[in-house]
C-alpha positions in Angstrom: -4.7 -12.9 -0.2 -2.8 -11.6 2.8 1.2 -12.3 3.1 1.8 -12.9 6.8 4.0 -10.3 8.8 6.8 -13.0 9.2 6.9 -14.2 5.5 6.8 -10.6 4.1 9.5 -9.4 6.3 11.7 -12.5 5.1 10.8 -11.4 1.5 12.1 -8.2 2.3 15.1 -9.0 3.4 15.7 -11.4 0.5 14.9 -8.5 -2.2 17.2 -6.5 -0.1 19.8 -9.3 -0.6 19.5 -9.8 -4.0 19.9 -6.8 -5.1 23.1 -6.3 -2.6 24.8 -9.3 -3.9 23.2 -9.0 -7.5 22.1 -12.8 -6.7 18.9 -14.3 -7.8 16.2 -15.6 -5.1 15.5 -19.3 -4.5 12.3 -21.0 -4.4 10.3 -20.9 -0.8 11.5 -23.3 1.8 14.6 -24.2 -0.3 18.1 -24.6 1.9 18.9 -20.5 1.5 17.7 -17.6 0.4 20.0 -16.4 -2.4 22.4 -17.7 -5.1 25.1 -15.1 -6.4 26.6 -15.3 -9.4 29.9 -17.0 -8.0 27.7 -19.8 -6.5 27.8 -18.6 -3.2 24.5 -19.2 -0.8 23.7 -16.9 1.1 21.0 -17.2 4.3 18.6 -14.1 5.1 17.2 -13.0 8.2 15.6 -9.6 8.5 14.8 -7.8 11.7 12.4 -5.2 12.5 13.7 -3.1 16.2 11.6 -5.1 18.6 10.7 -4.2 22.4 11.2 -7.0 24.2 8.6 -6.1 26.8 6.2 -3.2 27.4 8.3 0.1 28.3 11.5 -1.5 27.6 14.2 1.4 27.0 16.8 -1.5 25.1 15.2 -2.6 22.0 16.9 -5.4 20.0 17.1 -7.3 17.1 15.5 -10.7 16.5 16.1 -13.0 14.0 14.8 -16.7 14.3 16.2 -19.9 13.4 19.3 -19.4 11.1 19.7 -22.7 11.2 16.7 -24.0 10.3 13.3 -25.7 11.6 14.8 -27.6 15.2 18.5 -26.4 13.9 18.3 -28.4 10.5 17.5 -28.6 7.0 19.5 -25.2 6.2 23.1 -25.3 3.9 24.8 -22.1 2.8 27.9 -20.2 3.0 27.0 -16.6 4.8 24.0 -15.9 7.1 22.9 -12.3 5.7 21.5 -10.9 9.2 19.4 -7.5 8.5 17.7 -5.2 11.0 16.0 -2.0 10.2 18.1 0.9 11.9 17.1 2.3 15.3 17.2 5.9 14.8 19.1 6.6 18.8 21.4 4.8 17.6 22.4 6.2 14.0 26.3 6.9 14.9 26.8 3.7 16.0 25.9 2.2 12.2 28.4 2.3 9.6 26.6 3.6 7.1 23.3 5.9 5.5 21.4 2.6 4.6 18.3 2.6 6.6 20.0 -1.1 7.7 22.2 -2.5 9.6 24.1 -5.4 8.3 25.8 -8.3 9.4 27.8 -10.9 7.3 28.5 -14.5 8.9 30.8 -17.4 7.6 28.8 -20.7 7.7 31.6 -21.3 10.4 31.2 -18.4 12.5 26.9 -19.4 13.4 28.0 -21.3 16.3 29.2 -18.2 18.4 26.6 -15.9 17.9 23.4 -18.1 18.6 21.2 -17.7 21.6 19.2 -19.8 23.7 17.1 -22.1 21.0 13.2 -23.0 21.8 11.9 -25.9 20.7 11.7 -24.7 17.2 15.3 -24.0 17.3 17.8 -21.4 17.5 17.9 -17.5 17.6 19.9 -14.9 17.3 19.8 -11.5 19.3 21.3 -8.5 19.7 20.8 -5.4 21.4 20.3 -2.0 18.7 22.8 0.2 21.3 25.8 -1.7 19.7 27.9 -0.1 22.2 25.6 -2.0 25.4 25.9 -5.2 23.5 28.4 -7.1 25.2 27.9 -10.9 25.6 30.0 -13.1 23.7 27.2 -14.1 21.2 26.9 -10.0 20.6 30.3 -9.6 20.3 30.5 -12.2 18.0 28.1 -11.0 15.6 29.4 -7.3 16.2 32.9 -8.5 14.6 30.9 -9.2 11.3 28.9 -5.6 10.6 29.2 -5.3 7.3 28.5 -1.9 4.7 25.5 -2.2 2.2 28.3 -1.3 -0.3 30.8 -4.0 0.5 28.5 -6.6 0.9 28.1 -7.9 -2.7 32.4 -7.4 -2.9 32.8 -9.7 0.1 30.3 -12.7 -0.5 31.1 -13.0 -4.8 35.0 -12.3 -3.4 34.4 -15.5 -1.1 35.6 -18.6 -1.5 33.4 -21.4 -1.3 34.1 -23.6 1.6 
């Protein structure tokens, strides 16, 4: 049986997760994607660098729906946003981990959505952090997080 693209890049980034937070996984279409030891929940979205269209120079992340099927359904504490690094851009990055992370309070989702479809809302952002400069980018910018501080700052949370 094939695992389609969409649901094995989500299981990616929710291995990737777990093992940053040291948090265990939750079952398929549950209200987040991990549990850490401190009862935090934690939201995953993982990003491959897309082209937006054919010969496109800016390439961008993509990450669909943090909120959930038409913006409901999802309850956690951090949204866990994870793209795969663009190699232009290495310096930009804040560290050697072929990701780029970025940590949101429940709180902050508001500010860093983008125009929803009818499935519901998205989040973008352009892989030339220094280019990225809409309030939603700059919003998300604020929370880049290291692969090495991200287990300290979600199990050092409080919950809300």
């Amino acid at each position: 049986m094939r695992t389609h693209p969409t649901i094995a890049q989500g299981l990616k980034g929710e291995r990737l997760a777990c093992k940053l937070t040291k948090g265990l996984a939750t079952a398929y279409a549950d209200s987040f994607d991990v549990l850490t030891g401190s009862e935090i929940k934690v939201e995953v979205k993982f990003s491959k660098v897309n082209i937006p269209y054919q010969n496109a120079n800016t390439k961008r992340w993509n990450w669909s729906k943090p909120l959930g099927h038409k913006d409901k359904g999802k309850e956690y504490d951090f949204l866990l946003l994870i793209g795969e690094k663009d190699p232009r851009f290495e310096d930009q990055y804040l560290d050697e981990s072929p990701y780029v992370f970025f940590l949101i309070p429940r709180g902050g989702i508001d500010h860093i959505l983008t125009s929803g479809s009818t499935v519901g809302a998205n989040v973008q952002l352009n892989t030339n952090l220094e280019r990225a400069g809409s309030a939603a980018s700059l919003a998300i910018k604020r929370h880049m997080a290291r692969a090495s501080l991200i287990e300290e700052l979600v199990n050092g949370a409080r919950r809300a």
